[in-house]
N, CA, C and O atoms as a GROMACS GRO file, in nm:
protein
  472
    1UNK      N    1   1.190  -0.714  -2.215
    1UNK     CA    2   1.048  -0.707  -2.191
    1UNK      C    3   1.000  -0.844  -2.146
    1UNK      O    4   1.052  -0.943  -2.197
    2UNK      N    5   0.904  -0.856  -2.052
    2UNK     CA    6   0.846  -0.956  -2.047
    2UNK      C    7   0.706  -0.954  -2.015
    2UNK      O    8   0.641  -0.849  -2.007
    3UNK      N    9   0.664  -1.056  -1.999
    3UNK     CA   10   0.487  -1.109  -2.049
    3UNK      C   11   0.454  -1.175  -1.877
    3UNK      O   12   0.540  -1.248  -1.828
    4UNK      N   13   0.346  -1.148  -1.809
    4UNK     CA   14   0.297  -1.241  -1.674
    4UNK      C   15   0.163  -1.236  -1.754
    4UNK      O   16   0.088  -1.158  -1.813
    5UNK      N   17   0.181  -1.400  -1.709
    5UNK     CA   18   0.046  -1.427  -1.737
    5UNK      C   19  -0.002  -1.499  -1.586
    5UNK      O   20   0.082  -1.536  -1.504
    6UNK      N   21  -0.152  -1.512  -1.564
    6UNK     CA   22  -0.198  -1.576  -1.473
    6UNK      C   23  -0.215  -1.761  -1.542
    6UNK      O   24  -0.266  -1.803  -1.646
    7UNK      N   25  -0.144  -1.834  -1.427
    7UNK     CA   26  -0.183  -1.968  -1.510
    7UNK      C   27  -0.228  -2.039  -1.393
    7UNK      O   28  -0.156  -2.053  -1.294
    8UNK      N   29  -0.356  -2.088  -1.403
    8UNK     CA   30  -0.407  -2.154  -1.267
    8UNK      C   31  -0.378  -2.317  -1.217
    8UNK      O   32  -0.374  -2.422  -1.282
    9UNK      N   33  -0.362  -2.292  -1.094
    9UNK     CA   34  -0.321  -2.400  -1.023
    9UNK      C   35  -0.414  -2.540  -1.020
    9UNK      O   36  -0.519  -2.521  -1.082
   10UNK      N   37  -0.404  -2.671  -0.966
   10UNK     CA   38  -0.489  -2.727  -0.988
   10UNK      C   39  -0.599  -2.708  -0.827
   10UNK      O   40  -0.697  -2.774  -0.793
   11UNK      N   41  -0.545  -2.613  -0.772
   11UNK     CA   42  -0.688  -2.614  -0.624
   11UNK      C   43  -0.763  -2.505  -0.682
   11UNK      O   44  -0.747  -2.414  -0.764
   12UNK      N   45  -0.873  -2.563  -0.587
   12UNK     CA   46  -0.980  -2.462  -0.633
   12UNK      C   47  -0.978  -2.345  -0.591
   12UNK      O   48  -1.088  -2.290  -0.586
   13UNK      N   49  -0.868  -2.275  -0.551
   13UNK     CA   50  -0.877  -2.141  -0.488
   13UNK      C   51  -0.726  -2.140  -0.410
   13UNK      O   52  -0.685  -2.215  -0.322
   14UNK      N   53  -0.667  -2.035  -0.469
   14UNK     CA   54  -0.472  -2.004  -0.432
   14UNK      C   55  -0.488  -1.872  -0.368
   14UNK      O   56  -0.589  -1.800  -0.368
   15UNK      N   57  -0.321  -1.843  -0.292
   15UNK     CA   58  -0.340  -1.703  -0.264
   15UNK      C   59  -0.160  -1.700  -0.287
   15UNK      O   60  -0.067  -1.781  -0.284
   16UNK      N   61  -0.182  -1.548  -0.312
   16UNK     CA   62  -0.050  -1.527  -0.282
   16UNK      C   63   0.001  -1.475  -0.195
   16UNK      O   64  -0.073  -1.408  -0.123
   17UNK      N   65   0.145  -1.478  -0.162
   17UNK     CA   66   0.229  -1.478  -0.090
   17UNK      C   67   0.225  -1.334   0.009
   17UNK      O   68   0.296  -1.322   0.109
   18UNK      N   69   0.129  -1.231  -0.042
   18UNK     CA   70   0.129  -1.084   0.050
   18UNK      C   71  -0.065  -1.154   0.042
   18UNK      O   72  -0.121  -1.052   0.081
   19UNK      N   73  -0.145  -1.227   0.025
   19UNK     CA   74  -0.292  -1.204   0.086
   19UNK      C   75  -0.224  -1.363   0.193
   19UNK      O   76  -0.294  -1.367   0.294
   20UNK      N   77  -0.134  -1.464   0.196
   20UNK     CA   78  -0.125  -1.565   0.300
   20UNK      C   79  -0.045  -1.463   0.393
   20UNK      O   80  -0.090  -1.515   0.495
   21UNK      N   81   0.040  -1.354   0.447
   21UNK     CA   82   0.093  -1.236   0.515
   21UNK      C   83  -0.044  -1.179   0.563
   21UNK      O   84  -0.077  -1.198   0.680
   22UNK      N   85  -0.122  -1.112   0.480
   22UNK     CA   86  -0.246  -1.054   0.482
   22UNK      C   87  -0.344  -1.118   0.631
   22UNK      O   88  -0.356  -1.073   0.745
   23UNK      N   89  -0.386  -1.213   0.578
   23UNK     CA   90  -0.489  -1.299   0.639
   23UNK      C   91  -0.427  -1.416   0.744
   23UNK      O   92  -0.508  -1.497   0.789
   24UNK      N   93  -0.272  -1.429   0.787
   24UNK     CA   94  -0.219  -1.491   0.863
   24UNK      C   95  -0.252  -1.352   0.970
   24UNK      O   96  -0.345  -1.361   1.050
   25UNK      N   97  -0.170  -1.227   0.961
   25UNK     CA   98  -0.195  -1.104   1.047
   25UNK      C   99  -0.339  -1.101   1.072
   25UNK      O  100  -0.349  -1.091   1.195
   26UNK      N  101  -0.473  -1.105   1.013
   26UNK     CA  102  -0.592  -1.119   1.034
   26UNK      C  103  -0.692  -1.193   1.112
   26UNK      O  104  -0.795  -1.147   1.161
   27UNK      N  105  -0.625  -1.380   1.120
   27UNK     CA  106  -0.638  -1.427   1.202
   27UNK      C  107  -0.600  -1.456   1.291
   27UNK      O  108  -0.658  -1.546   1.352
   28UNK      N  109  -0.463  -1.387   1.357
   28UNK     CA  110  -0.370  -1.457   1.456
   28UNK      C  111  -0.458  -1.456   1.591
   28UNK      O  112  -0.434  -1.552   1.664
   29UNK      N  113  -0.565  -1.358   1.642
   29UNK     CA  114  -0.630  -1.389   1.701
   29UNK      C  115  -0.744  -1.472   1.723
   29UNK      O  116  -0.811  -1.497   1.823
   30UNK      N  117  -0.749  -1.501   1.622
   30UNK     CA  118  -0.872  -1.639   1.588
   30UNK      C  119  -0.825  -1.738   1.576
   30UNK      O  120  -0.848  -1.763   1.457
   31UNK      N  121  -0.753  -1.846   1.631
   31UNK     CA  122  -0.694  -1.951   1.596
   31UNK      C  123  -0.808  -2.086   1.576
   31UNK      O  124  -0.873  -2.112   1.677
   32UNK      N  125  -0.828  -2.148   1.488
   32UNK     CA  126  -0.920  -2.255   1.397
   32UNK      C  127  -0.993  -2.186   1.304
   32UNK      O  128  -1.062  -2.250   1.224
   33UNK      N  129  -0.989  -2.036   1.300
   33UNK     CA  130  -1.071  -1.979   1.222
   33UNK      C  131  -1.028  -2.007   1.083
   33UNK      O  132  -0.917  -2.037   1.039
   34UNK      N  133  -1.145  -1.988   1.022
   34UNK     CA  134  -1.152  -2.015   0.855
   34UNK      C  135  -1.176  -1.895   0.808
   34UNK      O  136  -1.232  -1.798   0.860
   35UNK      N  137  -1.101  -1.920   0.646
   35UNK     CA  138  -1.190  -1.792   0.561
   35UNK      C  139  -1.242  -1.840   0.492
   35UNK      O  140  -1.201  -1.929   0.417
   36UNK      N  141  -1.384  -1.777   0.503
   36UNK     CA  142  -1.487  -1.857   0.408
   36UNK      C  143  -1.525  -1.751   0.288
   36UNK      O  144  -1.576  -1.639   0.299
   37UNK      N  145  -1.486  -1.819   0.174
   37UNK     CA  146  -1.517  -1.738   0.024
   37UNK      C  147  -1.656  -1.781  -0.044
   37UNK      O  148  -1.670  -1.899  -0.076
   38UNK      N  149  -1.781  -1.669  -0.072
   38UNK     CA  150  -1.861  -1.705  -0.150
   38UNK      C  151  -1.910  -1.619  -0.239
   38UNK      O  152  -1.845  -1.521  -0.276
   39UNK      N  153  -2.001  -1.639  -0.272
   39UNK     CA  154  -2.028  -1.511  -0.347
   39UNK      C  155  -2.192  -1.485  -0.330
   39UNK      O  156  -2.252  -1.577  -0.275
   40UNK      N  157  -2.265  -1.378  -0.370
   40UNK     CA  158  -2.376  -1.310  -0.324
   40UNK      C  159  -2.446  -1.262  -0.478
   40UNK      O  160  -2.358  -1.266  -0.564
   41UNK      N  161  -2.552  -1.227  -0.521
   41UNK     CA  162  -2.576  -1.169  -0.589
   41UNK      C  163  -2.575  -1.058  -0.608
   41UNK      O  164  -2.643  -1.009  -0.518
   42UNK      N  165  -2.537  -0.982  -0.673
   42UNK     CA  166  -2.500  -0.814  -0.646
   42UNK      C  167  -2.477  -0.755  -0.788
   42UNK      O  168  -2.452  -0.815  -0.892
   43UNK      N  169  -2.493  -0.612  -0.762
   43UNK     CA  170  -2.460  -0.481  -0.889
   43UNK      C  171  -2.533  -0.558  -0.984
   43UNK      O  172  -2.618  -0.646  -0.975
   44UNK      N  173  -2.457  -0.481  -1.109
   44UNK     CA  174  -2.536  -0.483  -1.216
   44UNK      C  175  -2.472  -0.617  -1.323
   44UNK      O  176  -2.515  -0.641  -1.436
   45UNK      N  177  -2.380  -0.680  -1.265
   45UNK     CA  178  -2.316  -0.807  -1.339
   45UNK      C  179  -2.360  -0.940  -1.305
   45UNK      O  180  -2.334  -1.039  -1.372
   46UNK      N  181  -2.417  -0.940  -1.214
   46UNK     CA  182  -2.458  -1.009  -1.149
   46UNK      C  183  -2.399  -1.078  -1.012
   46UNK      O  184  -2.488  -1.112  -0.934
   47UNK      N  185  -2.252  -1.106  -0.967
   47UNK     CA  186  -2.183  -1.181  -0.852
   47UNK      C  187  -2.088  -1.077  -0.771
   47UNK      O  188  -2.030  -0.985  -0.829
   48UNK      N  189  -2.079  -1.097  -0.652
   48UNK     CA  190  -2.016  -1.022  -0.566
   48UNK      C  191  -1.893  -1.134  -0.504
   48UNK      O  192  -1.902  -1.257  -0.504
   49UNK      N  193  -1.798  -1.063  -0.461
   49UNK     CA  194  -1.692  -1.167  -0.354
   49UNK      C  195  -1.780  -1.183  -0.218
   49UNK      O  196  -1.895  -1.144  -0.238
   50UNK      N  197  -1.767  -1.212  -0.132
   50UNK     CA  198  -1.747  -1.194   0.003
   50UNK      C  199  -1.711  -1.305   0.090
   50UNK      O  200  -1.742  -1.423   0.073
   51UNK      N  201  -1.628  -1.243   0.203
   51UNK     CA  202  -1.528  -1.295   0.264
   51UNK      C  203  -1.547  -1.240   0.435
   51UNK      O  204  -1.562  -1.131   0.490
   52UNK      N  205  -1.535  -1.424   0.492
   52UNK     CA  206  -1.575  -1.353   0.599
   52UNK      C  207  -1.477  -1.488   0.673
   52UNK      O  208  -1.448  -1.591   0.611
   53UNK      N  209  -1.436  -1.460   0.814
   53UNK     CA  210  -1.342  -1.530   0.864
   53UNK      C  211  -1.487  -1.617   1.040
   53UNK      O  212  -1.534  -1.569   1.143
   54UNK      N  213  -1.495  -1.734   0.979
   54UNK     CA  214  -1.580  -1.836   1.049
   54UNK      C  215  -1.520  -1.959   1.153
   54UNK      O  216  -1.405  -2.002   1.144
   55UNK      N  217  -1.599  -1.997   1.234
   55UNK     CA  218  -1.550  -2.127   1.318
   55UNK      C  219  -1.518  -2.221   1.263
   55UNK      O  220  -1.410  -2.280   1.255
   56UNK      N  221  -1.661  -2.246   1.205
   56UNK     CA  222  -1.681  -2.368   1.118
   56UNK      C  223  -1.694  -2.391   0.976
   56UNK      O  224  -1.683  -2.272   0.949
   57UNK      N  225  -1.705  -2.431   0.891
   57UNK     CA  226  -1.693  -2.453   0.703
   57UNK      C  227  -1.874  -2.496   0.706
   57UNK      O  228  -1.922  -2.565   0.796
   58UNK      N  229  -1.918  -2.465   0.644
   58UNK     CA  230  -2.073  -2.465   0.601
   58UNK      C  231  -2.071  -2.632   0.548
   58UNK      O  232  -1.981  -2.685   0.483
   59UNK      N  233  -2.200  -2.696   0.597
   59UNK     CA  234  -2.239  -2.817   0.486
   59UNK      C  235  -2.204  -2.806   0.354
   59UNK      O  236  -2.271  -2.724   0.291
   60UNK      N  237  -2.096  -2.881   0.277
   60UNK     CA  238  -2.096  -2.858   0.121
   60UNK      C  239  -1.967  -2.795   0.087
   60UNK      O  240  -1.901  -2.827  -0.011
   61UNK      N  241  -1.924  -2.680   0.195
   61UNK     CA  242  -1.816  -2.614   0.166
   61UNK      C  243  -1.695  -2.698   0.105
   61UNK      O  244  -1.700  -2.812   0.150
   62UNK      N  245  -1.619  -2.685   0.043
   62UNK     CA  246  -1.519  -2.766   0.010
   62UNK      C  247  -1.393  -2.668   0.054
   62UNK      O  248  -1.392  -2.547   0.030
   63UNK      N  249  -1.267  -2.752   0.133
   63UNK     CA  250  -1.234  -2.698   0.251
   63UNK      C  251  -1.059  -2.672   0.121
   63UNK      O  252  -1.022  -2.766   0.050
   64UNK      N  253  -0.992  -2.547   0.120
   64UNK     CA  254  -0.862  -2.580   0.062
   64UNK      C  255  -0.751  -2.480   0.149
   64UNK      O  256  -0.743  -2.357   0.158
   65UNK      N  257  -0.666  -2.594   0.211
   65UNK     CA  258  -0.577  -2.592   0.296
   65UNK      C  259  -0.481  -2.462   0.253
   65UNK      O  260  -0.436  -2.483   0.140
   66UNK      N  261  -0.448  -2.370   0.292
   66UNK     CA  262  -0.337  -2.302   0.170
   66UNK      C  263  -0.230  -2.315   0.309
   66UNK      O  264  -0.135  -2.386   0.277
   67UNK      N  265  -0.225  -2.291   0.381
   67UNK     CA  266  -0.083  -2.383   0.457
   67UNK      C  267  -0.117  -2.378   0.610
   67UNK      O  268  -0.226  -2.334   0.646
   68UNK      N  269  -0.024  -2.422   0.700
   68UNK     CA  270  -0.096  -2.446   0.881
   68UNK      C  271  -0.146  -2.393   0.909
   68UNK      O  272  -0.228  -2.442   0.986
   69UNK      N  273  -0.162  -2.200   0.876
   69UNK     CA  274  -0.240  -2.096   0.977
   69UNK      C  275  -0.384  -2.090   0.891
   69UNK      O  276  -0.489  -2.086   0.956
   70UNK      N  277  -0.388  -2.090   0.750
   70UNK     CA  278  -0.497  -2.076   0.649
   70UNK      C  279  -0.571  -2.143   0.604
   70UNK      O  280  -0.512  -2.196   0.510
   71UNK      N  281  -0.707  -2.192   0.609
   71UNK     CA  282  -0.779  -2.271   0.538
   71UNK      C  283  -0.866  -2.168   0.455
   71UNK      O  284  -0.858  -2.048   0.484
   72UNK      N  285  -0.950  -2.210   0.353
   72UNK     CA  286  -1.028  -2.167   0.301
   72UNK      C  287  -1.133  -2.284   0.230
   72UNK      O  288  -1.121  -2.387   0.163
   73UNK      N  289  -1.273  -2.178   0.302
   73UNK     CA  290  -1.410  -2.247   0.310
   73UNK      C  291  -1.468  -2.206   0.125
   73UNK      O  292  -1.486  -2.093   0.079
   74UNK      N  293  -1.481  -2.299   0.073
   74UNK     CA  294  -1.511  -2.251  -0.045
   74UNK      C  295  -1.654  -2.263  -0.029
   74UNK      O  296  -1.668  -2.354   0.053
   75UNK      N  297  -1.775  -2.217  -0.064
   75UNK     CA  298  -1.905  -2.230  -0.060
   75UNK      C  299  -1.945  -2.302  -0.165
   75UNK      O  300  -1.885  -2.280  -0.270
   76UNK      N  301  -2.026  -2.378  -0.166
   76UNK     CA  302  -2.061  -2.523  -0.210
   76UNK      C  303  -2.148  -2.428  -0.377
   76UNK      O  304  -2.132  -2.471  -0.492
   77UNK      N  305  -2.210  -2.337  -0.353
   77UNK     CA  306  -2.290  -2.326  -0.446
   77UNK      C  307  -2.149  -2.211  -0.554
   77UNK      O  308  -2.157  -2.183  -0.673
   78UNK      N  309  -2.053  -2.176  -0.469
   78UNK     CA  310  -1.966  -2.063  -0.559
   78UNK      C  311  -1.883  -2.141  -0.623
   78UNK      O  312  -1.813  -2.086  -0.708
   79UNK      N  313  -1.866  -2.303  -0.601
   79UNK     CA  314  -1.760  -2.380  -0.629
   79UNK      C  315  -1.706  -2.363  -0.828
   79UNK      O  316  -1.592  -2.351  -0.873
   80UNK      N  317  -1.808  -2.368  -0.887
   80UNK     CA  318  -1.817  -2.348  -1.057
   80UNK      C  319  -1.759  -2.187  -1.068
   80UNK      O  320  -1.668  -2.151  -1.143
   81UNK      N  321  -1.813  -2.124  -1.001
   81UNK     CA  322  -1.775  -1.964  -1.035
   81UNK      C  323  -1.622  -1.899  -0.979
   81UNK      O  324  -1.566  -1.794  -1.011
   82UNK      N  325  -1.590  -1.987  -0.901
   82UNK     CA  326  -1.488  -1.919  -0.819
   82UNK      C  327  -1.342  -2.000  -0.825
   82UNK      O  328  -1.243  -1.969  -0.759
   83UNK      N  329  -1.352  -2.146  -0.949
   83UNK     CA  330  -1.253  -2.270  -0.976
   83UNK      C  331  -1.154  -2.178  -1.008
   83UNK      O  332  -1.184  -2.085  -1.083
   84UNK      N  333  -1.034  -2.187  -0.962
   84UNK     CA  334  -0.899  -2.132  -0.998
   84UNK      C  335  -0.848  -2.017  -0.991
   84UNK      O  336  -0.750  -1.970  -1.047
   85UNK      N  337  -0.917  -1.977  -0.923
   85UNK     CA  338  -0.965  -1.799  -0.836
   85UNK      C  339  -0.834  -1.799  -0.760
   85UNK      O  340  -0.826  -1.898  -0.688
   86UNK      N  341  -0.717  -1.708  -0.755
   86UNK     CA  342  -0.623  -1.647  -0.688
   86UNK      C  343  -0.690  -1.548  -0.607
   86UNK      O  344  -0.790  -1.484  -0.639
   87UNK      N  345  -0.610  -1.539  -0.475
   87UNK     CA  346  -0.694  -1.449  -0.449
   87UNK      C  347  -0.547  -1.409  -0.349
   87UNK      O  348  -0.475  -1.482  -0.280
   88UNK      N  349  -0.545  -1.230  -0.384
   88UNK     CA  350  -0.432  -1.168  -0.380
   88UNK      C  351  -0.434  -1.016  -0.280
   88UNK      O  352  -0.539  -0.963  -0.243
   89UNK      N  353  -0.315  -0.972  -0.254
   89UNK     CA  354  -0.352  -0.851  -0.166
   89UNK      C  355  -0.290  -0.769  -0.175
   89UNK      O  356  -0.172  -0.783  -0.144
   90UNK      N  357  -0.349  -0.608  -0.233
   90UNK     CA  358  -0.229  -0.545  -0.322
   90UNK      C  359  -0.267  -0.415  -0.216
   90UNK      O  360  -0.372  -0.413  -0.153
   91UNK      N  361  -0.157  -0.299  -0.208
   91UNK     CA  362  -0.198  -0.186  -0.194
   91UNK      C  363  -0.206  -0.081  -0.291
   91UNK      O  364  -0.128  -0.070  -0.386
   92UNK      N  365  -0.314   0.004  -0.263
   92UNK     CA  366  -0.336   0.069  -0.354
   92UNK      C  367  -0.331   0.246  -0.276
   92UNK      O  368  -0.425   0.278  -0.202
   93UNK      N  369  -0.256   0.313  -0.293
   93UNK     CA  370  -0.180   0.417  -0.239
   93UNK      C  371  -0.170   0.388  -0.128
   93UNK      O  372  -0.101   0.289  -0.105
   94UNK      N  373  -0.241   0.467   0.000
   94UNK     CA  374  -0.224   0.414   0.153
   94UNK      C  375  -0.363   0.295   0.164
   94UNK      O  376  -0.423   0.292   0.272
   95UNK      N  377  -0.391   0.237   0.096
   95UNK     CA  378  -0.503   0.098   0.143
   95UNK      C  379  -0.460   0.008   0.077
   95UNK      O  380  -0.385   0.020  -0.021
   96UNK      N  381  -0.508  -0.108   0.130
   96UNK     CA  382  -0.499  -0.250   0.119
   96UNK      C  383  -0.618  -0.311   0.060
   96UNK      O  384  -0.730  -0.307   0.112
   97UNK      N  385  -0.591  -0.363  -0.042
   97UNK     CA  386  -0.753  -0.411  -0.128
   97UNK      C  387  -0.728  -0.612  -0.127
   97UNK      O  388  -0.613  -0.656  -0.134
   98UNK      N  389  -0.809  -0.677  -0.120
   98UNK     CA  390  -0.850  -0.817  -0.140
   98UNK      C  391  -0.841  -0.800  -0.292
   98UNK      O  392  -0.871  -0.684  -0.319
   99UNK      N  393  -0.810  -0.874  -0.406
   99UNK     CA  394  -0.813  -0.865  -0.471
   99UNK      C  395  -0.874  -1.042  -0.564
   99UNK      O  396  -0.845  -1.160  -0.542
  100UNK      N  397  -0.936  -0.994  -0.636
  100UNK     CA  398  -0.946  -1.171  -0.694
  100UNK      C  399  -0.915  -1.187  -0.830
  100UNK      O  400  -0.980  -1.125  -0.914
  101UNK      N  401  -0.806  -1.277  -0.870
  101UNK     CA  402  -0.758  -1.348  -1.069
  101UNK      C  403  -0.871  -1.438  -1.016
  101UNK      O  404  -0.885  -1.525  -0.930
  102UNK      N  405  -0.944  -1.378  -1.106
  102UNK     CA  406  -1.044  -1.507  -1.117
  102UNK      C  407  -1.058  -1.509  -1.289
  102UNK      O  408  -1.101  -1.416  -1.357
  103UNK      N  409  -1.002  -1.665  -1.346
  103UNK     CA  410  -1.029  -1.690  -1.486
  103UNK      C  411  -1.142  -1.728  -1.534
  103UNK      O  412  -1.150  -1.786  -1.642
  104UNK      N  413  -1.253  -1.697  -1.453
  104UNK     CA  414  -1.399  -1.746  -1.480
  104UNK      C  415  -1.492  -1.605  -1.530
  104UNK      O  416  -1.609  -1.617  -1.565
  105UNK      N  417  -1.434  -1.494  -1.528
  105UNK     CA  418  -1.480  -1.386  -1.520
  105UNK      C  419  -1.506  -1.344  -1.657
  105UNK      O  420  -1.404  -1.349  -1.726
  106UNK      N  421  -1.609  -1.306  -1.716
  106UNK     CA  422  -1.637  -1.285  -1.890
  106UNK      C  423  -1.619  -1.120  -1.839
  106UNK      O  424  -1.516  -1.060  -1.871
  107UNK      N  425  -1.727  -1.047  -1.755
  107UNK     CA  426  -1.725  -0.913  -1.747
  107UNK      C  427  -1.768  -0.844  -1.606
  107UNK      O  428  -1.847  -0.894  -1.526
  108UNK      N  429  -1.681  -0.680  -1.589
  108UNK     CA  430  -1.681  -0.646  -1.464
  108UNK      C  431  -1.775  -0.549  -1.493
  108UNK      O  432  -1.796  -0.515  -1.609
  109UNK      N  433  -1.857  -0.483  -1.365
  109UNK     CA  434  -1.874  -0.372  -1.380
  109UNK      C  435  -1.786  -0.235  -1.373
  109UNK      O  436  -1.676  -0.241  -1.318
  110UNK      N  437  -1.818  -0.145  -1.411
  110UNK     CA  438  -1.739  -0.008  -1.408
  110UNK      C  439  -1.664   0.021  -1.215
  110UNK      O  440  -1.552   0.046  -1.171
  111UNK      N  441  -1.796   0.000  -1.156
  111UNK     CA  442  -1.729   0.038  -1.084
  111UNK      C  443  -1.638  -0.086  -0.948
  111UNK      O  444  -1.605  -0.065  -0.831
  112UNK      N  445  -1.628  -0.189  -1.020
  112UNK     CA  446  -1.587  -0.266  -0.932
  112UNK      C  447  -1.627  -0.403  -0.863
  112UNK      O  448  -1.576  -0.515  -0.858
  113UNK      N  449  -1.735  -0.348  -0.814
  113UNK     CA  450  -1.849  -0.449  -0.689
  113UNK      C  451  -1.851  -0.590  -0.754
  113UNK      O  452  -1.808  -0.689  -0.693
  114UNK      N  453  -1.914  -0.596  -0.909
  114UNK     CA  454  -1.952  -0.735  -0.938
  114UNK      C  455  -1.896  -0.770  -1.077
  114UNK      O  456  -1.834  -0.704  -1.161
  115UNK      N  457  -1.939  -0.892  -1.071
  115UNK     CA  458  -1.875  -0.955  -1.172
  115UNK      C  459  -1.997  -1.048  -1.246
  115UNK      O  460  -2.113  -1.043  -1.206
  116UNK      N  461  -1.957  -1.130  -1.357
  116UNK     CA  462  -2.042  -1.265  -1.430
  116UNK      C  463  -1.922  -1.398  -1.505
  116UNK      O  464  -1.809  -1.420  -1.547
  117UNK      N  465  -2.006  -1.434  -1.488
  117UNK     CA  466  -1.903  -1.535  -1.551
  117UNK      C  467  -1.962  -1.604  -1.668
  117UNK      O  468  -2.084  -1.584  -1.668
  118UNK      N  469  -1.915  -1.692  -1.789
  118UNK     CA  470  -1.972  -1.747  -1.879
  118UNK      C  471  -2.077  -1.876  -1.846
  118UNK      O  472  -2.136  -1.933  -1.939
   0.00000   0.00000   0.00000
């Protein structure tokens, strides 16, 4: 038997090895493009993901390299909520979901959309 645990890295935001596959296939036509991660207010938990692939990194953004084809735009105001956030890409029967380990997370809603943090 064994135990996985999530243990976070020291950047502010990792991916693994099928969302850097994921989002390398995503941008190959966008070359300098960024993915920029922030979050929105939403549902009934209060925080949403969203993810959107940009030219440029916003004033503030704090920029984390995940290797030559990938950067990621962290949003200046998500920086506290989103510290040590994996962010992963699983399928789930025939679809492909974004997925986020985020260790900042106290509680989800039922159905998904949002999140809170402490």
């Amino acid at each position: 038997m064994s135990v996985e645990s999530f243990v976070p890295s020291n950047a502010l935001v990792s991916m693994t090895d099928r969302a850097v596959r994921y989002f390398e296939s995503r941008l190959k036509d966008q070359p300098g493009h960024l993915v920029r991660l922030s979050t929105k207010t939403s549902g009934c938990t209060g925080y949403a993901y969203v993810l959107d692939a940009v030219d440029n990194a916003q004033q503030g953004d704090e920029l984390v390299k995940i290797n030559d084809n990938i950067t990621v735009a962290v949003a200046a105001d998500a920086i506290d909520v989103l510290r040590n956030t994996e962010i992963d890409y699983v399928k789930e029967g025939i679809n492909g979901v974004v997925k986020f380990n985020n260790p900042n997370v106290v509680n989800e809603c039922g159905c998904g959309e949002s999140f809170s943090v402490s």
